[in-house]
C-alpha positions as CSV (number, residue, x, y, z in Angstrom):
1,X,64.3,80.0,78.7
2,X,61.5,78.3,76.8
3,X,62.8,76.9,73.2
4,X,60.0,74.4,73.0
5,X,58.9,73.7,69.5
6,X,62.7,74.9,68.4
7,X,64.9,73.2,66.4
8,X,69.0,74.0,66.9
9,X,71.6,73.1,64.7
10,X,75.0,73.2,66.4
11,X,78.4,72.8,64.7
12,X,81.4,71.2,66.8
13,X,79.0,69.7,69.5
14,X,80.4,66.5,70.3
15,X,83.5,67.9,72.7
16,X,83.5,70.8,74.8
17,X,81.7,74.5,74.8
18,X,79.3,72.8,71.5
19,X,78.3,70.1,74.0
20,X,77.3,72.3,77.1
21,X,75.8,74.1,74.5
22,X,73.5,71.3,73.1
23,X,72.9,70.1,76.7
24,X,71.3,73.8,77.8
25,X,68.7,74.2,74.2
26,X,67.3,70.6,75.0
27,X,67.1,71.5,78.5
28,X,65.5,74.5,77.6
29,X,63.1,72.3,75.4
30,X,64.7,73.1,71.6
31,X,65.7,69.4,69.6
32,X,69.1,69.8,68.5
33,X,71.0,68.4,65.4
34,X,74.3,67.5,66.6
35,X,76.9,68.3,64.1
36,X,80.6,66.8,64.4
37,X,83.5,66.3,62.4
38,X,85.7,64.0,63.9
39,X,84.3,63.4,67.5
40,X,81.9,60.5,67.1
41,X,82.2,59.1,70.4
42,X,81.4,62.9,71.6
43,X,78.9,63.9,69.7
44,X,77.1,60.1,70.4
45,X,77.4,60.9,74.2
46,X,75.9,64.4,73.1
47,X,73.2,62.9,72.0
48,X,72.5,60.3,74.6
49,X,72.9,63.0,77.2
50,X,70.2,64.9,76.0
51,X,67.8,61.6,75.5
52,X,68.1,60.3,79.0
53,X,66.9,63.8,80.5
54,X,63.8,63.6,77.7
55,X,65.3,65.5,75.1
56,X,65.1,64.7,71.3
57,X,68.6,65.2,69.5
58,X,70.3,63.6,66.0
59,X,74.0,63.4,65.4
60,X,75.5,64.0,61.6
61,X,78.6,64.3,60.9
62,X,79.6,67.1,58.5
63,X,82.7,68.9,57.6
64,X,81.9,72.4,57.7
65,X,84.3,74.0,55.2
66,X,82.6,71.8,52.6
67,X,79.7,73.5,50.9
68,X,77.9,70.4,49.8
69,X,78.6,68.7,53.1
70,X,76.9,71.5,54.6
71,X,74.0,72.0,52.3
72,X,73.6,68.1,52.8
73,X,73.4,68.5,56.5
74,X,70.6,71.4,56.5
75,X,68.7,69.5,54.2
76,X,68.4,66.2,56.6
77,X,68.1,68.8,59.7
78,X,64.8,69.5,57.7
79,X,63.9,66.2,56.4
80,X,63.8,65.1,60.4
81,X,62.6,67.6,61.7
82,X,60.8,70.5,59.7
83,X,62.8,73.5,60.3
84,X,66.1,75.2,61.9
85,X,65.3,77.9,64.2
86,X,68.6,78.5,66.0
87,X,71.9,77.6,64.3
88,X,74.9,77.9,66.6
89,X,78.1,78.3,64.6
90,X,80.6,77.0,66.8
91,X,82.9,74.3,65.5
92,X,86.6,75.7,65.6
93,X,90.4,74.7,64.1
94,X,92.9,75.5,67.4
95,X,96.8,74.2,66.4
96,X,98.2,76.9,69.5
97,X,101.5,77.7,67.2
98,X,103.1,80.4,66.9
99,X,103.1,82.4,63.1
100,X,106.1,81.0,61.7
101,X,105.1,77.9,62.4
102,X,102.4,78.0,60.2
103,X,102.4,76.5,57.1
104,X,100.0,77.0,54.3
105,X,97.7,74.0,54.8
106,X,97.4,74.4,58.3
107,X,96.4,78.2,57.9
108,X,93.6,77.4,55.5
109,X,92.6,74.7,57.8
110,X,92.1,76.7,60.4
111,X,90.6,79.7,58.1
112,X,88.7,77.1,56.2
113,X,86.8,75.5,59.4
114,X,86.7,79.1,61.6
115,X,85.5,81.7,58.7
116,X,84.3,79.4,55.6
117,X,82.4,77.0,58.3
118,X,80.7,79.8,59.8
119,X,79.9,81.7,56.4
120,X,78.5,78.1,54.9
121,X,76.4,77.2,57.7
122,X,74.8,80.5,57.8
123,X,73.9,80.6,53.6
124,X,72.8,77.0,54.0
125,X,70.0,78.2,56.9
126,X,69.3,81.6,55.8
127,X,66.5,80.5,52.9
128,X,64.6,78.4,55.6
129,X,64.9,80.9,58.5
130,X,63.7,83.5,55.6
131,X,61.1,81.9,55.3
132,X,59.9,81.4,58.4
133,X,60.4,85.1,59.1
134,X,62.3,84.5,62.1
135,X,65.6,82.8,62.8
136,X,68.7,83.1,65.4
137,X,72.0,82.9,64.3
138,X,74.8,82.7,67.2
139,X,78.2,83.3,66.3
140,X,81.4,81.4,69.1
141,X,83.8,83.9,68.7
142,X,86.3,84.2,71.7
143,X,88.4,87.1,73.4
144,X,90.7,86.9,71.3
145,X,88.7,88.9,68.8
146,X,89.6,91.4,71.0
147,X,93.3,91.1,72.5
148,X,96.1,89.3,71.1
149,X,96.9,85.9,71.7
150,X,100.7,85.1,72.3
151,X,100.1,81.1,70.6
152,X,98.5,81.3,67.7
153,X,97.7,84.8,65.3
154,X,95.5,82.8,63.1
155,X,93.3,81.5,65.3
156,X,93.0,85.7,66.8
157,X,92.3,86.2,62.9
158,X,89.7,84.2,63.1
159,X,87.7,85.3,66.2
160,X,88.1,88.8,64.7
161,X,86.2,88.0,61.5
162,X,83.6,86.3,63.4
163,X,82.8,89.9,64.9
164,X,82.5,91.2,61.5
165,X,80.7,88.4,59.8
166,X,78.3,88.7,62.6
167,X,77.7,92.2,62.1
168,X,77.1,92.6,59.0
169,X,74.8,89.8,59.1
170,X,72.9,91.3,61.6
171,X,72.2,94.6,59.2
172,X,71.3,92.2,56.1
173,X,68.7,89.6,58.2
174,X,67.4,91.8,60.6
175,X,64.2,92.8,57.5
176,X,63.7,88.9,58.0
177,X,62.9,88.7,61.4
178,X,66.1,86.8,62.1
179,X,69.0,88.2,64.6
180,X,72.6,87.5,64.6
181,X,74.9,87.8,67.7
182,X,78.3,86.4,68.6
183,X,79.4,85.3,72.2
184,X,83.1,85.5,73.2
185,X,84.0,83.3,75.7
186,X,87.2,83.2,77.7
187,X,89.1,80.4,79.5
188,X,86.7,77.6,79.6
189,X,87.7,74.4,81.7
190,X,86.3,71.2,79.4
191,X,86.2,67.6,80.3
192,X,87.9,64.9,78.1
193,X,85.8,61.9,77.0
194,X,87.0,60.0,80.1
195,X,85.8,62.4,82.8
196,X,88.8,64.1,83.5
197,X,88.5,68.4,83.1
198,X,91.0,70.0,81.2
199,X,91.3,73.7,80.6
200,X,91.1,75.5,77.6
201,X,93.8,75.5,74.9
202,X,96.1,78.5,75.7
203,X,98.0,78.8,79.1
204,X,96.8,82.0,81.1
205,X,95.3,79.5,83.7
206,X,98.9,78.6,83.9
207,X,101.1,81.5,84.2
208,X,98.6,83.3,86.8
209,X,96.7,82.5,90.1
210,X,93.1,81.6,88.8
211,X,91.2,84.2,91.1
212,X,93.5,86.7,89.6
213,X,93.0,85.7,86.2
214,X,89.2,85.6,86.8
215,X,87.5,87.8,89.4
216,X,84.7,85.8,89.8
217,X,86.6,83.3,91.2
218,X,86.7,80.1,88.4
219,X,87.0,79.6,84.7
220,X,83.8,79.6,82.8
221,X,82.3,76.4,82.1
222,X,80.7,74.5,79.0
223,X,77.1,75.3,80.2
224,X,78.1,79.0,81.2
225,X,78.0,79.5,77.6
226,X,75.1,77.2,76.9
227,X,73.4,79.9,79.5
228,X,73.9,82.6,77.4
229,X,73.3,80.6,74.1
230,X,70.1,79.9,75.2
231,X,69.2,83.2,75.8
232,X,70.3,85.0,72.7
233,X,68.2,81.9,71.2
234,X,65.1,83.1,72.9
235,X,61.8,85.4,72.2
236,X,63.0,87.1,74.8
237,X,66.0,88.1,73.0
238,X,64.4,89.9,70.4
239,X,65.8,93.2,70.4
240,X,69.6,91.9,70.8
241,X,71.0,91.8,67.2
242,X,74.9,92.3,66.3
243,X,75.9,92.5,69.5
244,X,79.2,91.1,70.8
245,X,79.2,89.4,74.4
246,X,82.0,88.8,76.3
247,X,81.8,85.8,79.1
248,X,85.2,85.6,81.0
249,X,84.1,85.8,84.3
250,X,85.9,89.4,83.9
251,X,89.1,88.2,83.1
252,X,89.6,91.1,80.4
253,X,89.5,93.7,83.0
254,X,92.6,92.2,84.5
255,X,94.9,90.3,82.3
């Protein structure tokens, strides 16, 4: 894919599926605003990554369930540089409890950061990418917007919305030129910051043999996703608005 002359603003990039997603626009050509939260160290090897293969990237940090946070982090995306083509809503809350564990503050955490975070980011960008009469919004939902989850119902809640969200965004933006699609990952092995992998939060990968669990014969990895990112960023993805995509290396079909 050629993103060249792009700019991508990605939520939750320092760790994980926001990282292989960074990596893929800037290989692709896009500069990417690294947002993070917590993850400095991440989101600073993020951004190093991307420079020593030629790539121009910033970090800023940014929590996401904060309007004026957010509006503050679109407006220095623009300062540096000039517009935000693609935003990539991805930062996630994950605790893996069960419902009566939940207590109030950790369900509007995870609400606050998986809904809000996404709903923010997307007002904050809308009145540029209006503007420019063109725009692509991508939406990290999960499969578990469409099957239960046996560790944590909130989080399900939350991958659920994202389908709607994106949807309805889809019917209100598409006059502006700008699309809006979701991508649902499944188990998706990511490295720690000291090299070591470490698969997804949840524990299929556990409880079944992994070429049974996935047909294809892996998990998915970080840049699977950045793939698919990449092309639902695209011109050549034009015609795909409110669409759902499953990537699971067809691990719905069997589990």
């Amino acid at each position: 894919m050629d993103l060249k002359g792009k700019t991508a603003l990605v939520t939750g990039a320092g760790t994980g599926i926001g990282k292989g997603i960074s990596l893929e626009l800037a290989r692709c050509g896009a500069k990417v605003a690294i947002n993070y939260y917590s993850s400095v160290d991440g989101a600073l090897d993020t951004k190093t990554r991307i420079e020593e293969t030629g790539g121009v990237a910033m970090v800023v940090q940014t929590d996401i369930s904060d309007k004026e946070q957010v509006n503050a982090m679109v407006r220095k995306v623009m300062d540096q540089y000039g517009r935000i083509d693609i935003l990539v809503n991805n930062s996630a809350y994950q605790p893996n409890i069960n419902l009566l564990e939940y207590d109030e503050t950790t369900y509007d955490r995870v609400m606050n950061t998986n809904i809000m975070g996404y709903f923010l980011c997307t007002q904050a960008v809308l009145p540029y990418m209006k503007e420019q009469k063109k725009g692509r919004i991508i939406n990290i939902s999960s499969v578990h917007s469409k099957r239960p989850f046996e560790a944590d119902p909130v989080y399900s809640m939350t991958k659920g919305a994202i389908k709607m969200l994106t949807r309805e965004s889809a019917v209100e933006f598409g006059r502006y030129g700008i699309t809006v699609n979701a991508v649902e990952p499944g188990g998706v092995r990511v490295e720690r910051m000291n090299g070591h992998s470490r698969p997804a939060k949840g524990n299929l990968h556990r409880r079944y043999d992994i070429s049974r669990v996935f047909p294809v014969g892996r998990m998915g990895l970080p840049s699977d996703i950045g793939y698919l990112v990449s092309f639902l960023a695209s011109d050549e993805s034009e015609h795909i608005s409110g669409s759902c995509i499953r990537i699971d290396g067809g691990s719905m079909l069997v589990v």
